[in-house]
C-alpha positions as CSV (number, residue, x, y, z in Angstrom):
1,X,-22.0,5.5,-15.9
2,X,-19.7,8.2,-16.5
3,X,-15.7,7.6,-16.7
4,X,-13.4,10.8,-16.3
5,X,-9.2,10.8,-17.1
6,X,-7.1,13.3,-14.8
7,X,-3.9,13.9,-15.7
8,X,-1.3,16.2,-14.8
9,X,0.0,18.4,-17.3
10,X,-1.0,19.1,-20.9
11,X,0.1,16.8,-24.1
12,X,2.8,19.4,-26.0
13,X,3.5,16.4,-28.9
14,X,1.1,16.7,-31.5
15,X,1.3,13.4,-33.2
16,X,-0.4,12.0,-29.4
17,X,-2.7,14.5,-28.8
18,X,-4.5,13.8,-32.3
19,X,-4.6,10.4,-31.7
20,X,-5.8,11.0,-28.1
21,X,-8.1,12.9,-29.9
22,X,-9.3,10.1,-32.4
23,X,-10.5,7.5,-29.8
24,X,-12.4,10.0,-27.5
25,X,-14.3,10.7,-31.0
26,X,-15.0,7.0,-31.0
27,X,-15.4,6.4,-27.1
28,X,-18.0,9.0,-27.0
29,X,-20.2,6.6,-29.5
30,X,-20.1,4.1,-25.9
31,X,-20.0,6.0,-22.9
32,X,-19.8,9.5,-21.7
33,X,-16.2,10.2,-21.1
34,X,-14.0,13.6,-20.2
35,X,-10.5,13.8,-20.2
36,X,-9.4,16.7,-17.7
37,X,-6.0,18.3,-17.6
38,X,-4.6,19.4,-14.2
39,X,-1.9,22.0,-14.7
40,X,1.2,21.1,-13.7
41,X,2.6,22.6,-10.4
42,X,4.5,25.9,-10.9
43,X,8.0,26.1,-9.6
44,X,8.6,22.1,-8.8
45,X,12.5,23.0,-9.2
46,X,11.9,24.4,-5.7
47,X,9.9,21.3,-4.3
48,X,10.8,18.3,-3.2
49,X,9.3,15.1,-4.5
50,X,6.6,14.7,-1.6
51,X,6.0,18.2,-1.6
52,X,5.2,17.9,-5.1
53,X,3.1,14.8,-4.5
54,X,1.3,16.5,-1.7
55,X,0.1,19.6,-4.4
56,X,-0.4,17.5,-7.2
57,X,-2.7,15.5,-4.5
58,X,-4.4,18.5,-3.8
59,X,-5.4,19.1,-7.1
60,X,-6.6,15.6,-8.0
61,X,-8.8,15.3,-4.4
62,X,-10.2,18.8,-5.5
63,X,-11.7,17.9,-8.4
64,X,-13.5,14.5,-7.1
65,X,-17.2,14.3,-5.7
66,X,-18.0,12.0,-2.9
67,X,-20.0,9.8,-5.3
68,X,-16.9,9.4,-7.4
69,X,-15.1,6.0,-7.6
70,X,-11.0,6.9,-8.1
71,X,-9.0,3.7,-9.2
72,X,-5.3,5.1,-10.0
73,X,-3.2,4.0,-12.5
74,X,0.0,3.0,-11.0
75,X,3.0,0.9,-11.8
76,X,2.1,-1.3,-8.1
77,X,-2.1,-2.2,-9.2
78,X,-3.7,-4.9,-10.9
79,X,-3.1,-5.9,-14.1
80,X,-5.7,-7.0,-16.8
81,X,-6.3,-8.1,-20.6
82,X,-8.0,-6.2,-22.4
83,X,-10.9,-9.0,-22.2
84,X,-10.1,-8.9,-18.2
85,X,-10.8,-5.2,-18.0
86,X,-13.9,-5.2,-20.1
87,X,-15.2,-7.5,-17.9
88,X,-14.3,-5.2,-14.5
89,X,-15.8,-2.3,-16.5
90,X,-19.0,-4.0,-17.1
91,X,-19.1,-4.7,-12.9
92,X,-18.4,-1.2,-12.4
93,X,-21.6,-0.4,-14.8
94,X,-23.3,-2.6,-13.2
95,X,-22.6,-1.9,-9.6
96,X,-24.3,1.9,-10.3
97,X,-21.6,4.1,-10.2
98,X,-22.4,7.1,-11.4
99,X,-18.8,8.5,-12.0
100,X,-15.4,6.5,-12.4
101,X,-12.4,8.3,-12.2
102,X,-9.3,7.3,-13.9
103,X,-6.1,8.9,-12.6
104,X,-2.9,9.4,-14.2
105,X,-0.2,11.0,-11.6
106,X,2.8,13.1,-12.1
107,X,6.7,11.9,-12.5
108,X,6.5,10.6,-8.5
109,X,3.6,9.1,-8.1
110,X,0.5,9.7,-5.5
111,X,0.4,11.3,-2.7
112,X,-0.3,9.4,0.9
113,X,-3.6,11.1,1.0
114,X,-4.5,9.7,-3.0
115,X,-3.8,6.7,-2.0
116,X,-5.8,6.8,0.8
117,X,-8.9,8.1,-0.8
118,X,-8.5,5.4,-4.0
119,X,-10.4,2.5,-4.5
120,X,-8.6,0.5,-6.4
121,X,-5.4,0.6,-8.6
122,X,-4.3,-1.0,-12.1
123,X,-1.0,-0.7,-13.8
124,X,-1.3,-1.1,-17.9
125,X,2.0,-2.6,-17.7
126,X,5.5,-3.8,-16.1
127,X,7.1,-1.1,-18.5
128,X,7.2,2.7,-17.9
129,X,5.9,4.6,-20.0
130,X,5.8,8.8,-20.5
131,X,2.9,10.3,-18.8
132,X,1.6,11.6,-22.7
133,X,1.8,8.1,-23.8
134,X,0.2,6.9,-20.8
135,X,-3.1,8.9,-22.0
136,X,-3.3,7.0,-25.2
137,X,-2.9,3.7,-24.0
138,X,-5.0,4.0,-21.4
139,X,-8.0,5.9,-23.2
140,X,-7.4,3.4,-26.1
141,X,-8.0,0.6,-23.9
142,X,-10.8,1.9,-22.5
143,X,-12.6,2.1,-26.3
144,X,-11.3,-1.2,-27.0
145,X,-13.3,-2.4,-23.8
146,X,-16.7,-1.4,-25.0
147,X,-16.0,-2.9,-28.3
148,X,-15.2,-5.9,-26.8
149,X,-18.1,-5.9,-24.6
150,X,-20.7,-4.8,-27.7
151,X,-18.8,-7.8,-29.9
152,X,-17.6,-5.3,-32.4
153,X,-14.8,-6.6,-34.8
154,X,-12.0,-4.2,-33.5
155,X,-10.3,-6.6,-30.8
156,X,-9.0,-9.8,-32.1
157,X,-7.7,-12.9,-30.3
């Protein structure tokens, strides 16, 4: 299985990118993943927020294949420990999907037609956190998954 990241808009601190940087050195040691940056929308000043839902939606659906399972994350979706989504990444291995897609939104959220086409949806937390943080967590998790799955020392509990 593959896994992919979108996310809209690049990382401009550093610090984050070189640790977003750091665990897809590791991760790539586990699975075969790709983060891919969508380019945020030019001119939002003169959108509204569904309009810039509805482009940023665009954008996201563009870059799927039909094979592709989307799971968003997003404040409203399922919450897991880090054992609990090791385990629903191993039933996603083993289901045979070829390609999981991770999707990280802009300031507003998914558009209607996103949602629509999702197949599921998990929030990392109650908090909020900044879309560039969001990346780290998230990918970080992700490693910490397979090396709770392989029973490598890095997760404790």
């Amino acid at each position: 299985m593959n896994i992919k990241l979108l996310a809209i808009g690049k990382t401009d601190n550093k610090a984050l990118q070189t640790l977003i940087d750091e665990y897809l050195k590791r991760l790539s040691f586990y699975v075969k993943f790709d983060l891919e940056i969508i380019p945020d929308i030019k001119n939002v000043k003169n959108l509204s927020e569904a309009q810039q839902k509805e482009k940023e939606g665009e954008l996201i659906l563009g870059k799927l294949t039909p094979t592709d399972q989307l799971i968003l994350l997003d404040e409203g979706g399922k919450r897991f420990s880090s054992v609990g989504f090791s385990d629903e990444l191993q039933k996603k291995m083993n289901s045979g999907i070829k390609t999981l897609v991770f999707v990280i939104g802009g300031p507003y959220g998914f558009s209607p037609q996103v949602y629509g086409k999702a197949q599921g949806k998990i929030s990392l937390s109650d908090m909020t956190f900044s879309h560039q943080m969001v990346r780290l967590f998230f990918i970080e998790q992700v490693y910490r998954a397979f090396t709770i799955l392989r029973n490598e020392p890095y997760h404790h509990q």
